[in-house]
C-alpha positions as CSV (number, residue, x, y, z in Angstrom):
1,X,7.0,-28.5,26.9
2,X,9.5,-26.1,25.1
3,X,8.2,-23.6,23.0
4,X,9.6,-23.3,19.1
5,X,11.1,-19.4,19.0
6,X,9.6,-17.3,16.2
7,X,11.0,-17.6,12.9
8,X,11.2,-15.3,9.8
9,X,11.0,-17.3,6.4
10,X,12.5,-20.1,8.5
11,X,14.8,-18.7,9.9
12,X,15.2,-17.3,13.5
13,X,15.3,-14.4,15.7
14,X,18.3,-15.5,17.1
15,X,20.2,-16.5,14.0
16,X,19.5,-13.3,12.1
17,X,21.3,-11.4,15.4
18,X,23.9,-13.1,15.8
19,X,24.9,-12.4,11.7
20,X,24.0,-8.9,12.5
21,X,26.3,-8.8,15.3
22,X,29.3,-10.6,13.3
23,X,28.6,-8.2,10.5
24,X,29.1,-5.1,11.9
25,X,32.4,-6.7,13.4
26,X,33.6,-6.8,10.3
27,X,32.3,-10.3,9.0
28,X,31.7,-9.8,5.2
29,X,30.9,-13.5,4.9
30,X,27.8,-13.1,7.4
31,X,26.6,-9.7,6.3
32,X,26.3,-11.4,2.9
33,X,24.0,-14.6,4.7
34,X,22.3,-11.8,6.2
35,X,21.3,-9.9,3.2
36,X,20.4,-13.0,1.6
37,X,18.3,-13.9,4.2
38,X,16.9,-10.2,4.4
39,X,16.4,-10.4,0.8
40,X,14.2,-13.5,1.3
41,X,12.1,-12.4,3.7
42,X,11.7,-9.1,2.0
43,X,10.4,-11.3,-1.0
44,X,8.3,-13.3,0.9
45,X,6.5,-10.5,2.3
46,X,6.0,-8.5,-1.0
47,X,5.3,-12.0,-3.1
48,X,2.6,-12.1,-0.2
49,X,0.8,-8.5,-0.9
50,X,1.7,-9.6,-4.7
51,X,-0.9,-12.5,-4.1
52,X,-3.3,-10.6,-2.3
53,X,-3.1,-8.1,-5.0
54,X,-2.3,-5.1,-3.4
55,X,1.0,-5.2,-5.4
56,X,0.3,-5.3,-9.4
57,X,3.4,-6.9,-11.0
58,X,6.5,-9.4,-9.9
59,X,8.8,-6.0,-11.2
60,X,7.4,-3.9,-8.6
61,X,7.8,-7.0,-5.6
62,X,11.5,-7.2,-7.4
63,X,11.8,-3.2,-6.5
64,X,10.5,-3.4,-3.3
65,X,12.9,-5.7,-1.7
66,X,15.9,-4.3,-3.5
67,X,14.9,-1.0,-1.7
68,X,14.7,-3.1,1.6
69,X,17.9,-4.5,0.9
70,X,19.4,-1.6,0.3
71,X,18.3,0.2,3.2
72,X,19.3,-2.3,5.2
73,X,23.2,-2.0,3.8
74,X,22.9,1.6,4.4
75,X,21.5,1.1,7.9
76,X,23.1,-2.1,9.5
77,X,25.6,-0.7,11.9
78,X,22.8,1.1,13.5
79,X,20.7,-1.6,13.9
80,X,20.1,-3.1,16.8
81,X,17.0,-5.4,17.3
82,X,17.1,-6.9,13.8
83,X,12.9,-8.2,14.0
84,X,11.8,-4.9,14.9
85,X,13.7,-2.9,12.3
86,X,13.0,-5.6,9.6
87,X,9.1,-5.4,10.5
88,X,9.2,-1.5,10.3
89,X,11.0,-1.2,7.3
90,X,8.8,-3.8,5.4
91,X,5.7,-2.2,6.7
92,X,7.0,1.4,5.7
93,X,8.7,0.3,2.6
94,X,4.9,-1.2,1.4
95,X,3.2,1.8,2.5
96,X,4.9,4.4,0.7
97,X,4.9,2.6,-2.2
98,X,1.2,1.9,-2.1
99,X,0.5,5.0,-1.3
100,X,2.4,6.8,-4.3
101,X,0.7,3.9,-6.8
102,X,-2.4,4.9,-5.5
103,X,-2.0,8.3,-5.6
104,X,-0.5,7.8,-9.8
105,X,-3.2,6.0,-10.2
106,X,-5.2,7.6,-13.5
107,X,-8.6,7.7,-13.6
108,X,-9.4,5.3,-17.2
109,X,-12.7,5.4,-18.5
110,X,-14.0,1.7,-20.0
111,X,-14.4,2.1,-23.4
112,X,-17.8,-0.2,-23.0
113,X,-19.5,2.8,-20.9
114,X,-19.0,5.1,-23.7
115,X,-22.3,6.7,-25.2
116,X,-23.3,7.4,-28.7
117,X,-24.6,11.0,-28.8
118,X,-27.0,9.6,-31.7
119,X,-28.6,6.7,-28.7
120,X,-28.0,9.3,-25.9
121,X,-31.3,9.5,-23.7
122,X,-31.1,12.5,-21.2
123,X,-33.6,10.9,-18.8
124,X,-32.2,7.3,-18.3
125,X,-28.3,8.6,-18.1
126,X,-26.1,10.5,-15.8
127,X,-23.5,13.5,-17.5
128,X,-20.7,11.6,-16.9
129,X,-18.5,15.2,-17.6
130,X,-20.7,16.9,-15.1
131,X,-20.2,14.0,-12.2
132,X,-16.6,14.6,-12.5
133,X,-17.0,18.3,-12.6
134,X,-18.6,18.1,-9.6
135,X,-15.7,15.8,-7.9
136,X,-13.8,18.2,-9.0
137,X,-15.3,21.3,-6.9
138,X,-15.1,18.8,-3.9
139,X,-12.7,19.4,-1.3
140,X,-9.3,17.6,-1.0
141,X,-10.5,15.2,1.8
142,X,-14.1,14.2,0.4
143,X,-12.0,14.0,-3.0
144,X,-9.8,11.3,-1.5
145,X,-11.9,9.6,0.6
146,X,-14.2,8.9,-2.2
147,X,-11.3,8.2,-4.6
148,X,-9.7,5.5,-1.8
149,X,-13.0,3.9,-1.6
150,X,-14.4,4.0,-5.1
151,X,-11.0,3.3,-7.3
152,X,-8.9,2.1,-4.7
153,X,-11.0,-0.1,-3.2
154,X,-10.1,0.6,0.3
155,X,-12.3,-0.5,3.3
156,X,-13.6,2.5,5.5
157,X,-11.3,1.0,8.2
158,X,-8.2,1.4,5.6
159,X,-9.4,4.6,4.2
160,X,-9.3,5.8,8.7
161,X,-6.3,4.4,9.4
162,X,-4.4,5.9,6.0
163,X,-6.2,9.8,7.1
164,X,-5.9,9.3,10.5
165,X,-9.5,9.5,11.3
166,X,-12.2,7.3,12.7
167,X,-14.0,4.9,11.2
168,X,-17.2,6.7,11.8
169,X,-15.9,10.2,10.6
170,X,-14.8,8.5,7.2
171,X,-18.2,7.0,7.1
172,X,-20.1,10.1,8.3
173,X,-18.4,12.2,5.3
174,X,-18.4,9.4,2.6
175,X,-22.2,9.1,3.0
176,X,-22.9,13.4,2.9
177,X,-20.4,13.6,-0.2
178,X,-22.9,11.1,-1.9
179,X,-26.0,12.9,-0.7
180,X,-24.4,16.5,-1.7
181,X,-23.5,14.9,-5.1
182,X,-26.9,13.6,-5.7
183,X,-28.6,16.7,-4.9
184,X,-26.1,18.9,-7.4
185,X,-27.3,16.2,-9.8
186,X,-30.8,16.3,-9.5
């Protein structure tokens, strides 16, 4: 039984290196098939994060694989296993980005959680100022970790991998941030 090789967005391995290989030889007409094709599979991947919402807005997937494609018109001549530097610069590419929206990312108060001083009860209410004061006085790390997991949503298994840690040292400081808030609190 032969085996189907692997293909990118329908096309293959094999395809995209031999329009890589005709390209830096001088080709123009298959460097532009490869770009197009690089183009689509950039798309595909970032329509793909798009739709699992860790990219907010078409513009932004747009953005993304124009940077891919111009890497790749910068880089070409010194590629030389197409898959593997098309992987990497999709994965890197995603990552920076994310990890720049992230880090832009303002902190909004919803207008709904906003307390009249007039209906303000001191017992059954938390100081919201004085929460984020606290934060504040927090160190860098327990500052991000709680940011990554509160507003960005992250797993602790993301919120590892993106510091570098383990899982159980994320964990381990997430949970004695809380308790250390709680007991400036009280």
């Amino acid at each position: 039984m032969k085996k189907n090789p692997p293909t990118f967005h329908g096309f293959s391995k094999e395809e995209l290196t031999k329009l890589l290989k005709e390209a830096k030889n001088g080709n123009s007409g298959s460097f532009e098939k490869l770009s197009h094709k690089i183009r689509d599979i950039s798309y595909s991947y970032f329509f793909s994060k798009y739709n699992l919402r860790k990219i907010n807005s078409k513009e932004d997937v747009e953005d993304l694989t124009q940077n891919v494609y111009i890497t790749f018109a910068e880089q070409f001549q010194n590629v030389n296993n197409i898959e593997n530097w098309l992987r990497r610069v999709l994965f890197l590419t995603f990552i920076n980005w994310y990890g720049k929206s992230q880090k832009n990312k303002a902190f909004e108060l919803d207008e709904t959680y906003y307390i009249n001083e007039s209906s303000y009860d001191s017992h059954g209410h938390l100081d919201l100022d004085k929460i984020i004061d606290l934060m504040n006085k927090l160190s860098q790390q327990k500052q991000k970790i709680l940011k990554l997991r509160f507003w960005g949503e992250l797993k602790f298994s993301e919120i590892a991998k993106k510091l570098n840690k383990s899982e159980a040292a994320v964990k381990k400081m997430f949970y004695r941030t809380i308790e250390e808030l709680k007991e400036k609190l009280e």
